[in-house]
C-alpha positions as CSV (number, residue, x, y, z in Angstrom):
1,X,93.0,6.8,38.9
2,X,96.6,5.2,39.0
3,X,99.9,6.6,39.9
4,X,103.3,5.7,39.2
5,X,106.2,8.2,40.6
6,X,108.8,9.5,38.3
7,X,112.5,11.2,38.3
8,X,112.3,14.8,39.7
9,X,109.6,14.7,42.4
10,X,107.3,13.8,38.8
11,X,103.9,12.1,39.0
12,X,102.1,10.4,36.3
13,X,98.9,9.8,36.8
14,X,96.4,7.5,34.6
15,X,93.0,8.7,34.9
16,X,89.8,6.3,34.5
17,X,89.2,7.0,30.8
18,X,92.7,6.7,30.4
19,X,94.2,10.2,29.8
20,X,97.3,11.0,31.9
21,X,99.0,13.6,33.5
22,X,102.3,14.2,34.4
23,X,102.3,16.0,37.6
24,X,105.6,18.3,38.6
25,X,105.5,18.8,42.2
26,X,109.0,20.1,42.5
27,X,107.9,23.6,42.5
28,X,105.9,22.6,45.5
29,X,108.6,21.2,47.7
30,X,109.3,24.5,49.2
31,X,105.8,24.8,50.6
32,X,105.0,23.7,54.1
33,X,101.9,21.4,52.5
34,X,104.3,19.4,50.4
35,X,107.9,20.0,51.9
36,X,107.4,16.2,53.5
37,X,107.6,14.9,50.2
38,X,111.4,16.6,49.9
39,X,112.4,13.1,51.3
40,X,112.9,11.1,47.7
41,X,112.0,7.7,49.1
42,X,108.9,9.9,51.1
43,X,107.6,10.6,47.4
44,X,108.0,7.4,45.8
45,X,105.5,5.8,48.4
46,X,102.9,7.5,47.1
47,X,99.6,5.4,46.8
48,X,95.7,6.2,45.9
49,X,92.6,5.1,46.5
50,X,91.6,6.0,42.8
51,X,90.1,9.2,44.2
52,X,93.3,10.9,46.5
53,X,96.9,10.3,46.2
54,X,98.4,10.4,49.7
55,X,101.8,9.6,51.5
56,X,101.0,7.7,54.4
57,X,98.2,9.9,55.5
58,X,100.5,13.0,55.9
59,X,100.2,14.6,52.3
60,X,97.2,14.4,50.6
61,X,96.3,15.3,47.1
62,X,92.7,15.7,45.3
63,X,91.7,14.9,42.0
64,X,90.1,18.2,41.8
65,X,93.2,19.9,42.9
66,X,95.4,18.3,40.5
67,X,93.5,20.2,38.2
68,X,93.3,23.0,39.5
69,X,97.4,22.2,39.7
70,X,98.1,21.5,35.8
71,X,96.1,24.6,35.7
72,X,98.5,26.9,36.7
């Protein structure tokens, strides 16, 4: 998995057979989980480990719950 950070608290992210996602978090920012990520230059840090997008170890987010995420 790869990630690159977009305009409007966006992520797109490249999975390993190469489909991507495009990931709004804004909706999210509101939350007490993601409200860290409120902070623009917060979100663009975002790295993974090809498993788990985090933000300096004090957001964390799951492949599985991306899913469940573009899910809804």
């Amino acid at each position: 998995m790869q990630i690159h950070t977009k305009e409007n608290y966006r992520l797109e992210v490249t999975l390993d057979n190469g489909s991507s996602i495009l990931l709004n978090l804004k909706p999210k920012l509101d939350t007490l989980r993601f409200g860290l990520l409120r902070d623009e230059a917060f979100f663009r840090c975002a790295k993974t480990d090809g498993h788990v997008i985090h933000w300096d170890g004090k957001v964390e987010l799951s492949i599985s719950e991306i899913f469940e995420l573009i899910k809804k």
